[in-house]
ChimeraX commands (.cxc) that place a marker at each C-alpha (Angstrom):
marker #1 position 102.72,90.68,106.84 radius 0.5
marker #1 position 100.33,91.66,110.03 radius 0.5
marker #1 position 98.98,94.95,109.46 radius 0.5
marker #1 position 97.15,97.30,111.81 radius 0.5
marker #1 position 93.13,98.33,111.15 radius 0.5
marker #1 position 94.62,101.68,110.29 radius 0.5
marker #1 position 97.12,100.47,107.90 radius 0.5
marker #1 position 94.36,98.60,106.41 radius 0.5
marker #1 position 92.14,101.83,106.04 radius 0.5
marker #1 position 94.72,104.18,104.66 radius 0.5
marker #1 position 95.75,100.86,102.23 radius 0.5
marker #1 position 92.17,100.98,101.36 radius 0.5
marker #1 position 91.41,104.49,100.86 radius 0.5
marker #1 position 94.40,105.05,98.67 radius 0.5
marker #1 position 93.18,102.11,96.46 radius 0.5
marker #1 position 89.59,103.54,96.58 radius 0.5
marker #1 position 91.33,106.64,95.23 radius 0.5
marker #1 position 92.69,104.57,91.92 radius 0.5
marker #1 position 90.13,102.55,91.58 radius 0.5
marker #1 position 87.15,103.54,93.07 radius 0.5
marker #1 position 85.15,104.24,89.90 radius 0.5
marker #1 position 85.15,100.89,89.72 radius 0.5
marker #1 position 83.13,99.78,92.51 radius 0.5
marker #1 position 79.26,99.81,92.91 radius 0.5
marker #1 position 78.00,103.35,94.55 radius 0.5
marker #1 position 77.05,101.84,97.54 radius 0.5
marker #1 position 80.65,100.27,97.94 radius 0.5
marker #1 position 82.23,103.74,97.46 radius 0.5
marker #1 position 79.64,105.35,100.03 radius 0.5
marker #1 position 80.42,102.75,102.86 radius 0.5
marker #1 position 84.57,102.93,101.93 radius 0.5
marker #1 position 84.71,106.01,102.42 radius 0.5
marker #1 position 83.23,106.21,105.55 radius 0.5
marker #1 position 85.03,103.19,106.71 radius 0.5
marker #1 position 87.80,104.79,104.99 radius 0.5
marker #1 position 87.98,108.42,104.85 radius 0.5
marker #1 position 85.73,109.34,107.62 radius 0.5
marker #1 position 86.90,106.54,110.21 radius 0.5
marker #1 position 83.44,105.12,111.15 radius 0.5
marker #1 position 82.87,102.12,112.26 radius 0.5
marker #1 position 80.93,99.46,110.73 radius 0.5
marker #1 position 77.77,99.64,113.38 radius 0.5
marker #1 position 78.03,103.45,112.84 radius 0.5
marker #1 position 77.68,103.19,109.56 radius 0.5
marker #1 position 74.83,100.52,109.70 radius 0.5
marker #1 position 73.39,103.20,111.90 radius 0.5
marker #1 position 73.95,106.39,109.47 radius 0.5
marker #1 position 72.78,104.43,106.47 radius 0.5
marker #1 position 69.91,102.54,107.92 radius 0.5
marker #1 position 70.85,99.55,107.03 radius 0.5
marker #1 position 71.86,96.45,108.91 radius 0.5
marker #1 position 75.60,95.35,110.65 radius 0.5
marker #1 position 76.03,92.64,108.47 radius 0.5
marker #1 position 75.24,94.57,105.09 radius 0.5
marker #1 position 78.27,97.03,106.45 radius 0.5
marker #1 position 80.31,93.79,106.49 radius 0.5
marker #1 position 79.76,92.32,103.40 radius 0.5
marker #1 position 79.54,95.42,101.56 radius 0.5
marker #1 position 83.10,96.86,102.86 radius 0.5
marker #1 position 84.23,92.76,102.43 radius 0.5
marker #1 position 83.47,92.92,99.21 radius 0.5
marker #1 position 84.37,96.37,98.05 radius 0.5
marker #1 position 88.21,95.39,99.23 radius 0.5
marker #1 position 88.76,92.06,97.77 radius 0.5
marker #1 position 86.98,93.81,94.80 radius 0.5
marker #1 position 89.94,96.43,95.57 radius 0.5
marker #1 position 92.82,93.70,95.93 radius 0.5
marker #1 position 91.85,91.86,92.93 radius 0.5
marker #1 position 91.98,95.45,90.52 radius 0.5
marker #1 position 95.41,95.90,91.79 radius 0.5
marker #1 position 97.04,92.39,91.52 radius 0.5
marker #1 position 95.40,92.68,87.60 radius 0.5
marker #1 position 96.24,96.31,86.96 radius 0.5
marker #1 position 99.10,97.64,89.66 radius 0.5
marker #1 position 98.36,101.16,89.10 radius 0.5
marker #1 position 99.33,101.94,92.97 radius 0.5
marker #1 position 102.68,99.76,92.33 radius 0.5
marker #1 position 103.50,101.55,89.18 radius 0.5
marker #1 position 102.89,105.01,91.20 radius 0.5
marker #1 position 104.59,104.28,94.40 radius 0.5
marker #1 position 107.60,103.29,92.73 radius 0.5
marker #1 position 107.45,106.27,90.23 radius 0.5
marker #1 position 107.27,108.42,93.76 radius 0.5
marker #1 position 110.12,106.61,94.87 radius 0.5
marker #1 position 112.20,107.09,92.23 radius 0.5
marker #1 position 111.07,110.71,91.75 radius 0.5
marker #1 position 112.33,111.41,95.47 radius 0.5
marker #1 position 115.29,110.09,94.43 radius 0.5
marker link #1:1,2 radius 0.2
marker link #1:2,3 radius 0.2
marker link #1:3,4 radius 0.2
marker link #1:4,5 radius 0.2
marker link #1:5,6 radius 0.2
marker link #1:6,7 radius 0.2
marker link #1:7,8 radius 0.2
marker link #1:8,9 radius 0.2
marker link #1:9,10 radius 0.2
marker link #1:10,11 radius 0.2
marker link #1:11,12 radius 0.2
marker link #1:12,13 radius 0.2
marker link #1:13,14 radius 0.2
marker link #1:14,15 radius 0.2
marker link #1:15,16 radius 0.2
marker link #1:16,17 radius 0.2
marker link #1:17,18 radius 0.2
marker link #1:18,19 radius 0.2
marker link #1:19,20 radius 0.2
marker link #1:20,21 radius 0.2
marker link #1:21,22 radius 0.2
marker link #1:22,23 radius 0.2
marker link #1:23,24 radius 0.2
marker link #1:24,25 radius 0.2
marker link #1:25,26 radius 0.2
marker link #1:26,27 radius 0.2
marker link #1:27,28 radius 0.2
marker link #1:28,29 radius 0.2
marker link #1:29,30 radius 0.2
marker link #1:30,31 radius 0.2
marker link #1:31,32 radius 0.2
marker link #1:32,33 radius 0.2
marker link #1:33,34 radius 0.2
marker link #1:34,35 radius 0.2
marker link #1:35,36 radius 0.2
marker link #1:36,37 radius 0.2
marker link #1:37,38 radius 0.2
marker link #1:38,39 radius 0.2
marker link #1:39,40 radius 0.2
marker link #1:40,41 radius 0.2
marker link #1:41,42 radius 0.2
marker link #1:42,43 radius 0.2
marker link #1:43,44 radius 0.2
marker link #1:44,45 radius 0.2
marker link #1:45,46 radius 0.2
marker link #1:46,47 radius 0.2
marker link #1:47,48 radius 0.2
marker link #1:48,49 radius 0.2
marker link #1:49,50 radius 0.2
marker link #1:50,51 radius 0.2
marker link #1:51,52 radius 0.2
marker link #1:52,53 radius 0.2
marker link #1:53,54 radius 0.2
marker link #1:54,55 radius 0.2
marker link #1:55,56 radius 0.2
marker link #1:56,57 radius 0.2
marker link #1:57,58 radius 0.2
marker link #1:58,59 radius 0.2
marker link #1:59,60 radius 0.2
marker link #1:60,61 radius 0.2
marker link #1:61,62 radius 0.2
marker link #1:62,63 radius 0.2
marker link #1:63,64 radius 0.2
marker link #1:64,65 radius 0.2
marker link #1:65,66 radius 0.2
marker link #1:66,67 radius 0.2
marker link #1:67,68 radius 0.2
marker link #1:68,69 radius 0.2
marker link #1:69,70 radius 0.2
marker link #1:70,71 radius 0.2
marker link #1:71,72 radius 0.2
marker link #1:72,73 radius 0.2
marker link #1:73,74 radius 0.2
marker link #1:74,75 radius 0.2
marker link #1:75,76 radius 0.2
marker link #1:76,77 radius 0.2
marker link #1:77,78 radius 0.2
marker link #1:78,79 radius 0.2
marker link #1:79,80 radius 0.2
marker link #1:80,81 radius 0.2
marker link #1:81,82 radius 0.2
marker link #1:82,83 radius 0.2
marker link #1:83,84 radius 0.2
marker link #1:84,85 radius 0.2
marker link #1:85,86 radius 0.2
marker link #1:86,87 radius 0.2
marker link #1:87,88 radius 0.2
view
């Protein structure tokens, strides 16, 4: 299923927020920016001093990193359905 870049970012934040400890610091820092804060990548390159393509392949990285956690773990599964059934 198509999703929007915000979909993607919210997706992403609220896996950051399960598994986030789990990523390198630098992968945390640019997430949440990307994330949380709603940069973009050349404004991050920009506030971190670093270059485009490092923004890239970090944030690349840092999601399949992301995906992979919760296709071996599910913790957001397990929660959204325990939501679900609690607003039940």
């Amino acid at each position: 299923m198509w999703q929007s870049r915000l979909e993607k970012k919210v997706d992403y934040g609220l896996l950051s927020s399960f598994y986030g400890a789990l990523l390198t610091d630098r992968q945390r820092q640019m997430l949440n920016l990307y994330c949380d804060e709603d940069l973009g990548e050349g404004e991050i390159a920009r506030h971190l001093n670093v270059s485009r393509q490092c923004v890239n392949d970090t944030l690349k990285n840092a999601c399949l990193r992301l995906d992979k956690l919760e296709s071996q773990l599910g913790l957001q599964a397990r929660f959204q359905r325990m939501r679900s059934t609690m607003q039940q």
